[in-house]
C-alpha angles and dihedrals in degrees: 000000000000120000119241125230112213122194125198116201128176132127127281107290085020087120098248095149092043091058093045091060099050096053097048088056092051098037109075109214095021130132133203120213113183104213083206102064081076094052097051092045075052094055098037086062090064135062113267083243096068095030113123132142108345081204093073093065106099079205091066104046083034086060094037089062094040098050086047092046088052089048097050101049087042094066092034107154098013095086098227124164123232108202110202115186112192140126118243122167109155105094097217092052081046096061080035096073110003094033102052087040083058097047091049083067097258118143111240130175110204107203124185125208113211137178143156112294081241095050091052091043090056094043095050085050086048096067102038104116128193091254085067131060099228130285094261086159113050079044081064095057108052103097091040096057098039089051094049096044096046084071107093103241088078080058126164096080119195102179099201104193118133082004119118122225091255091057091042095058086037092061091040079056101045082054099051102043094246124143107226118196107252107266102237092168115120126236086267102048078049101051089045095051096045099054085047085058094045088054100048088049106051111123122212124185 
């Protein structure tokens, strides 16, 4: 049985952690390989003055599809699903990693999270905590993502407003034929989880 790659895409604040890892907790056998882990190991390697988007390295989308093309034929005949949440909105990066992946004959499903612009500005506020000195940047972004990954080729489209996190990773699952444990949790474990994601996975620097 072949593994599945699943890529979550969204803008920045779109809830695409949040969704990986749902889905990794519901989904028995899964994995979850976060594509920037590698871009900030990138970044970390050159001085803060000549940092910029770790997503222009070729380095970084030519080791992202390699990583995910290792993980894949390892676990060749097991079924297993990869989860990769990451925002990509530049077409050409986009063929770059999913597109040569799918070419390779894996079997990739592309979601995009989308919201309102004033949904994914709330939620980015939301999670600006006094240890960090606000997410200008990915404040900056918003526009820019949710235009880009309205066109189709960043198909398929999940819109998540009003949609839990639970509802969100059901539908990601429908989609891609996956069968999810039942969520039985209650508003307040959720809640509870979900902050403890948010906080493992803040980046500085």
């Amino acid at each position: 049985m072949a593994p599945t790659l699943l890529w979550i895409n969204g803008p920045f604040g779109g809830g695409k952690t949040q969704t990986a890892f749902e889905l990794h907790r519901r989904l028995p056998g899964s994995e979850v390989a976060d594509p920037e882990h590698l871009g900030f190991g990138l970044r970390r390697m050159l001085p803060r003055e000549v940092r910029g988007d770790f997503q222009d390295f070729p380095a970084w989308r030519h080791g992202v599809r390699e990583v995910l093309d290792h993980l894949l034929r390892t676990y060749e005949g097991t079924g297993k699903t990869i989860i990769a949440p990451m925002t990509v909105v530049v077409p050409a990066y986009f063929d770059e990693i999913i597109g040569k992946l799918r070419a390779e004959g894996h079997t990739v499903h592309h979601f995009a999270l989308l919201a309102r612009e004033d949904t994914v500005r709330r939620r980015l506020r939301r999670r600006v905590t006094p240890l960090i000195h606000g997410d200008s940047w990915a404040l900056k972004q918003v526009e820019r993502c949710l235009t880009a990954l309205r066109r189709p080729e960043f198909a398929h489209h999940v819109h998540t407003d009003d949609r839990t996190v639970a509802q969100v990773a059901d539908e990601v699952a429908r989609h891609a034929r996956l069968d999810l444990r039942p969520d039985t949790t209650g508003s307040l474990r959720a809640n509870l989880r979900q902050t403890w994601v948010s906080v493992k996975h803040i980046r500085i620097g």
